[in-house]
C-alpha positions as CSV (number, residue, x, y, z in Angstrom):
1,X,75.0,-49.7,4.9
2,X,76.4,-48.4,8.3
3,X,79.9,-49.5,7.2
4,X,79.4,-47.7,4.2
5,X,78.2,-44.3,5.3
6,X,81.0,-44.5,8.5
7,X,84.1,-45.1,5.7
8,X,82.8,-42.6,3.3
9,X,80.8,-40.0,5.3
10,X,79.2,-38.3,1.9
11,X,77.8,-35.0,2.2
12,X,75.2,-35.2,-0.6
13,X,73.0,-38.5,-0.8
14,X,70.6,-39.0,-3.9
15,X,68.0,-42.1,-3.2
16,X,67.1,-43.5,-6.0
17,X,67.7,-47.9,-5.6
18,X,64.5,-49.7,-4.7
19,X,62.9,-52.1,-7.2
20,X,60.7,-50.9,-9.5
21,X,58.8,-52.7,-12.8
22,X,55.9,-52.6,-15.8
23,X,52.8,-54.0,-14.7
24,X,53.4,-57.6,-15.0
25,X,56.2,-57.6,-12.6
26,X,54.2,-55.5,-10.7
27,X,51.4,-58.0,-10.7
28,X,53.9,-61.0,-10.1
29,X,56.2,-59.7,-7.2
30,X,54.2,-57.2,-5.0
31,X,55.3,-58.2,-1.8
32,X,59.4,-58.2,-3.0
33,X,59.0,-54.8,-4.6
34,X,57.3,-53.1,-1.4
35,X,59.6,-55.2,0.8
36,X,62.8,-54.2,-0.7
37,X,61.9,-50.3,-1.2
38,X,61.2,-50.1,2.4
39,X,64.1,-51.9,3.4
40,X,66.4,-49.8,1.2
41,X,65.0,-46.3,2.2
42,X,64.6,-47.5,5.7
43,X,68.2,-47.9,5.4
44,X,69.8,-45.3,3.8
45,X,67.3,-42.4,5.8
46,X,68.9,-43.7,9.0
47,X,72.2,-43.6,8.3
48,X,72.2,-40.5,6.5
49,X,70.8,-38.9,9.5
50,X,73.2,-40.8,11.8
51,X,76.1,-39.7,10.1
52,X,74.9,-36.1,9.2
53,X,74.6,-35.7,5.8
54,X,74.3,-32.5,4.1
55,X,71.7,-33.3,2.0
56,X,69.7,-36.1,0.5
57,X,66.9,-36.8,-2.5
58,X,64.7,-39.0,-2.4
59,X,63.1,-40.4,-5.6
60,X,59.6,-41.8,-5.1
61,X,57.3,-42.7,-8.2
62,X,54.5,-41.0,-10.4
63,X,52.9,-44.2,-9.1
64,X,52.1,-42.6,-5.7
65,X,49.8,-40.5,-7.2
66,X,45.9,-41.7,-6.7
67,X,44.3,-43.7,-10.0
68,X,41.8,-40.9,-10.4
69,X,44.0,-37.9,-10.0
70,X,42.7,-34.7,-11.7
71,X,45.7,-34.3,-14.4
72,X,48.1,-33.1,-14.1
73,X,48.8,-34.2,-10.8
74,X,49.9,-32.0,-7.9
75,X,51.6,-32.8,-4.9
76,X,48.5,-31.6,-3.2
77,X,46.5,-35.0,-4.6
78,X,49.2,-37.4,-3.1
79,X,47.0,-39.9,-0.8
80,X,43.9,-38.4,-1.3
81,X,42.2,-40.7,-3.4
82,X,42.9,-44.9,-3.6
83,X,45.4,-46.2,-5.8
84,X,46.3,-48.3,-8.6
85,X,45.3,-51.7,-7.9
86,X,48.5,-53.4,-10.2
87,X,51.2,-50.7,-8.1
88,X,49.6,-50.6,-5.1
89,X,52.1,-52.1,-3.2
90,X,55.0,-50.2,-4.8
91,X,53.3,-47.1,-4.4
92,X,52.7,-47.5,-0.6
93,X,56.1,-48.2,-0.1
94,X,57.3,-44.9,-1.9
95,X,54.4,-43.0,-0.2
96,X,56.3,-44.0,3.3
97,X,59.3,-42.8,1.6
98,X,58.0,-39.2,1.2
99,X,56.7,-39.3,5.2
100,X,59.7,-40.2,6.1
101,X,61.6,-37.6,4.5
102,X,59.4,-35.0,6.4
103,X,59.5,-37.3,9.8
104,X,63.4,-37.0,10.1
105,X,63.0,-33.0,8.5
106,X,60.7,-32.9,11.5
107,X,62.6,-34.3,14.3
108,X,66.5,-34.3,13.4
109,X,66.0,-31.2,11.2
110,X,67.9,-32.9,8.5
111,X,67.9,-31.3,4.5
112,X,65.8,-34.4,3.3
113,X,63.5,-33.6,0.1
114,X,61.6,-35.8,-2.3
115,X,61.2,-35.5,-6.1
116,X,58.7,-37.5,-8.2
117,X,59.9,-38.4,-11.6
118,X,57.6,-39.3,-14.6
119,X,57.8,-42.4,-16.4
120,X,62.0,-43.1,-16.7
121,X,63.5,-44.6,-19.3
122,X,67.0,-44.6,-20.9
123,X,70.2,-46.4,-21.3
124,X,71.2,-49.7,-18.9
125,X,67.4,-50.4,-18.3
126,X,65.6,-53.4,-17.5
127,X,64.8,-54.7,-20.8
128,X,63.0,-58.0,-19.8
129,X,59.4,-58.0,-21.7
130,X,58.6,-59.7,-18.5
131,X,59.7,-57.1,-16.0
132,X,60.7,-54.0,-17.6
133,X,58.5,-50.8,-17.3
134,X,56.7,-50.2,-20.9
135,X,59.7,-48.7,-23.3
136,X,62.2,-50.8,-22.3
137,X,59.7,-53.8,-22.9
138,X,58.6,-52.6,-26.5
139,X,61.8,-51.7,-27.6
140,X,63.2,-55.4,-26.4
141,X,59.9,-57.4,-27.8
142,X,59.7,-55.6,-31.2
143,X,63.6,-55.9,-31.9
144,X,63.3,-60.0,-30.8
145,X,60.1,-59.8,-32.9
146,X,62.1,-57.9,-36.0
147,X,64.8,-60.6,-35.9
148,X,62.5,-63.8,-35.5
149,X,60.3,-62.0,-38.5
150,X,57.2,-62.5,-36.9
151,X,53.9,-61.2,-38.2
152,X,52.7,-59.3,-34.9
153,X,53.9,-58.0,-31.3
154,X,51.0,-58.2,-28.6
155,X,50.7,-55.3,-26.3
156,X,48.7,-55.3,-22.9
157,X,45.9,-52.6,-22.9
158,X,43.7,-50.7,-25.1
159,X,46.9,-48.8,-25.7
160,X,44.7,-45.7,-25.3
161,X,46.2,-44.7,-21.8
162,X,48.1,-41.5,-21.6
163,X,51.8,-41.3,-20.1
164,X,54.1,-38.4,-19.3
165,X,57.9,-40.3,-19.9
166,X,61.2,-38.6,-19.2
167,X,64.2,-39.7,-20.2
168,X,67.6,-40.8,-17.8
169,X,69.4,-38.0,-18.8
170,X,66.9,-35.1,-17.8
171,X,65.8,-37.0,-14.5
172,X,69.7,-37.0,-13.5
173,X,69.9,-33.0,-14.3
174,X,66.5,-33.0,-12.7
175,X,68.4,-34.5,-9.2
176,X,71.3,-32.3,-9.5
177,X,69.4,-29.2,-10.1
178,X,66.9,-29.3,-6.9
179,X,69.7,-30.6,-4.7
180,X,71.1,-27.5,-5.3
181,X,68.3,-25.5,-5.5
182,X,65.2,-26.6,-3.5
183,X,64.9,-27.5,0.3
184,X,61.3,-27.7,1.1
185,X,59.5,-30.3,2.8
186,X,56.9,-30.3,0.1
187,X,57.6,-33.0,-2.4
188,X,58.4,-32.0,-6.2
189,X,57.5,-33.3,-9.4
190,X,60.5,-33.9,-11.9
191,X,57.9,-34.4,-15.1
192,X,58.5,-34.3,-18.6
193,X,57.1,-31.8,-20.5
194,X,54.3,-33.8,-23.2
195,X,51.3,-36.7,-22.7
196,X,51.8,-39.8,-25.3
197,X,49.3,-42.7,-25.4
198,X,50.5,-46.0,-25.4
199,X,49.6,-46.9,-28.8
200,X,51.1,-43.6,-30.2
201,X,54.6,-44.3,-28.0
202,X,53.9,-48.0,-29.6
203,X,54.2,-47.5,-33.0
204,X,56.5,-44.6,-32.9
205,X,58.9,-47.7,-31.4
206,X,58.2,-49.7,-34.0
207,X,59.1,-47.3,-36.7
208,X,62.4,-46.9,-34.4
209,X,62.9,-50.5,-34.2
210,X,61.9,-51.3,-38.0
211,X,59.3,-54.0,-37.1
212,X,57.0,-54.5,-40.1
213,X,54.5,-56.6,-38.3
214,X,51.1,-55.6,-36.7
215,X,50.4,-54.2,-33.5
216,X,48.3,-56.3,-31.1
217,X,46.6,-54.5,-28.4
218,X,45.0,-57.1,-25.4
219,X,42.1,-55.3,-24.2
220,X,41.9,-58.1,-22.0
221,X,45.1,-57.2,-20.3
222,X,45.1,-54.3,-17.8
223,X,46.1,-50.6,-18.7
224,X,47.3,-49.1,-15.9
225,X,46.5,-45.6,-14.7
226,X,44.3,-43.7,-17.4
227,X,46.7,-40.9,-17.1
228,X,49.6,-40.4,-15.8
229,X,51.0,-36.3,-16.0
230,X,53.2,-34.3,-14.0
231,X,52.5,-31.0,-12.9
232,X,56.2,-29.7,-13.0
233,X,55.6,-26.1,-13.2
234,X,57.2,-25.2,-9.5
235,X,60.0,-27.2,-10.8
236,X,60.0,-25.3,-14.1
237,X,59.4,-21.9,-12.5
238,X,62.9,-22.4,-10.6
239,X,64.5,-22.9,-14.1
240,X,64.9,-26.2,-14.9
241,X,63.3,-28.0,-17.6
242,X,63.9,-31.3,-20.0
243,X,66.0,-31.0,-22.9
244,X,65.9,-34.2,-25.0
245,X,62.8,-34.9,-27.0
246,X,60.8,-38.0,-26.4
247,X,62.0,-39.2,-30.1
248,X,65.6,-38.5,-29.7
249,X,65.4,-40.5,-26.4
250,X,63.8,-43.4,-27.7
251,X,66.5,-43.3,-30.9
252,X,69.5,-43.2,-28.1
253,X,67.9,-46.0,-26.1
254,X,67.7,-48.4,-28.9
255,X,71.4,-48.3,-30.4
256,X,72.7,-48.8,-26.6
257,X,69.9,-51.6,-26.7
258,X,71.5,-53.0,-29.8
259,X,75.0,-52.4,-28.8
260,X,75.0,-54.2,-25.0
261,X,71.9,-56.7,-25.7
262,X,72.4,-58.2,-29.3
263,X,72.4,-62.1,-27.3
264,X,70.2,-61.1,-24.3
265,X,67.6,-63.9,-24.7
266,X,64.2,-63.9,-24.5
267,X,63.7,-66.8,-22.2
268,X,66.2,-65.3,-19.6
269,X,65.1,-66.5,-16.2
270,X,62.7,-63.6,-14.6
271,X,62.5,-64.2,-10.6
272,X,66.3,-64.3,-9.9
273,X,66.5,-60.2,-9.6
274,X,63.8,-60.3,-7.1
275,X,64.9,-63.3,-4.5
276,X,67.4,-62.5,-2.2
């Protein structure tokens, strides 16, 4: 990393590696996702300060947010209330994230600011059922399902839990536009604009997907946060705002889906992206 920043020296950092998955992975690898975020923003803060960057953004995660948050969620609520049990650990780490950000605002006076993206999902995702946050995971399970012709797809959850989902494309305009245009110290929310629930996001998939079979929701399997929506409005009052509708995002993820992942298969080995 210190090679890196001394050879190229950039002016403008956006922060946005770290691991990140769906519950089950979150469940499985706690310790390797809060390990690895730290390490990476740990990292990358310190050398951007070292070699004077102009600017930087820092993504942290919706997940920050406490499990009971009054909706939609302000940057006012971060760490006043406990959180998720199945993200804690990713959550934590991104919550250091912000503090940092304001630590070396604080005492190198470096342009450090953090934005807090709904629920991504787009193009080159992780689309693992095993690992990958809850599109990605549909979309992959009901196109394996479609091919096999099986009669159903299980889904954790009641599928009644609400999310606020934003696609690639806006969250990278999202960046762009508040490195340009917003330099507080007060985090920001990059949020989407509408709520789904789970089972509505399900079968709009499966219509997408052309899956014929039923829909199986696990009660037994945990949900997640009730409800997870961004209060983007100082991010909106600045002028910014998504532009591609939840459908249209969905329909673009699924033909680059079926153009780079027609042989991915569905037993591919899980743990080798999160041992190093």
């Amino acid at each position: 990393m210190q090679d890196f920043f001394s050879k190229q020296k950039p002016e403008y950092v956006f922060l946005v590696a770290g691991q990140s998955g769906g519950i089950q992975a979150n469940l499985q690898y706690p310790a390797d996702f809060m390990r690895d975020n730290l390490l990476v923003q740990t990292h990358v803060l310190h050398n951007a300060c070292r070699h004077r960057a102009t600017k930087l953004v820092f993504l942290a995660s919706s997940c920050s947010y406490p499990r009971a948050c009054p909706q939609p969620m302000k940057v006012d609520d971060l760490m006043s209330g406990p959180l998720e049990p199945s993200n804690e650990a990713t959550a934590m780490a991104k919550l250091a994230g912000m503090v940092m950000i304001q630590a070396y605002r604080q005492q190198y006076g470096m342009n450090f600011i953090s934005g807090i993206p709904g629920n991504v999902f787009g193009p080159e995702d992780d689309f693992h059922p095993e690992r990958a946050h809850v599109i990605p995971c549909l979309l992959s399970k009901m196109h394996e399902a479609r091919l096999r012709q099986d009669s159903s797809v299980e889904i954790w959850g009641t599928g009644k839990y609400l999310r606020q989902f934003i696609y690639v494309d806006d969250v990278a305009a999202a960046c762009l536009f508040v490195m340009e245009h917003y330099d507080d110290e007060i985090p920001i929310n990059l949020g989407g604009v509408a709520c789904v629930s789970i089972r509505d996001l399900a079968f709009q998939i499966k219509d997408i997907v052309g899956f014929s079979g039923d829909l199986k929701f696990n009660p037994a399997k945990p949900d997640g946060m009730p409800m997870k929506a961004l209060d983007s409005r100082p991010l909106f009052d600045l002028g910014w705002a998504p532009t591609i509708s939840l459908t249209d995002a969905l329909r673009e993820t699924y033909e680059w889906f079926q153009d780079h992942h027609k042989k991915l298969p569905i037993e591919q080995e899980t743990r080798a992206s999160f041992v190093h």
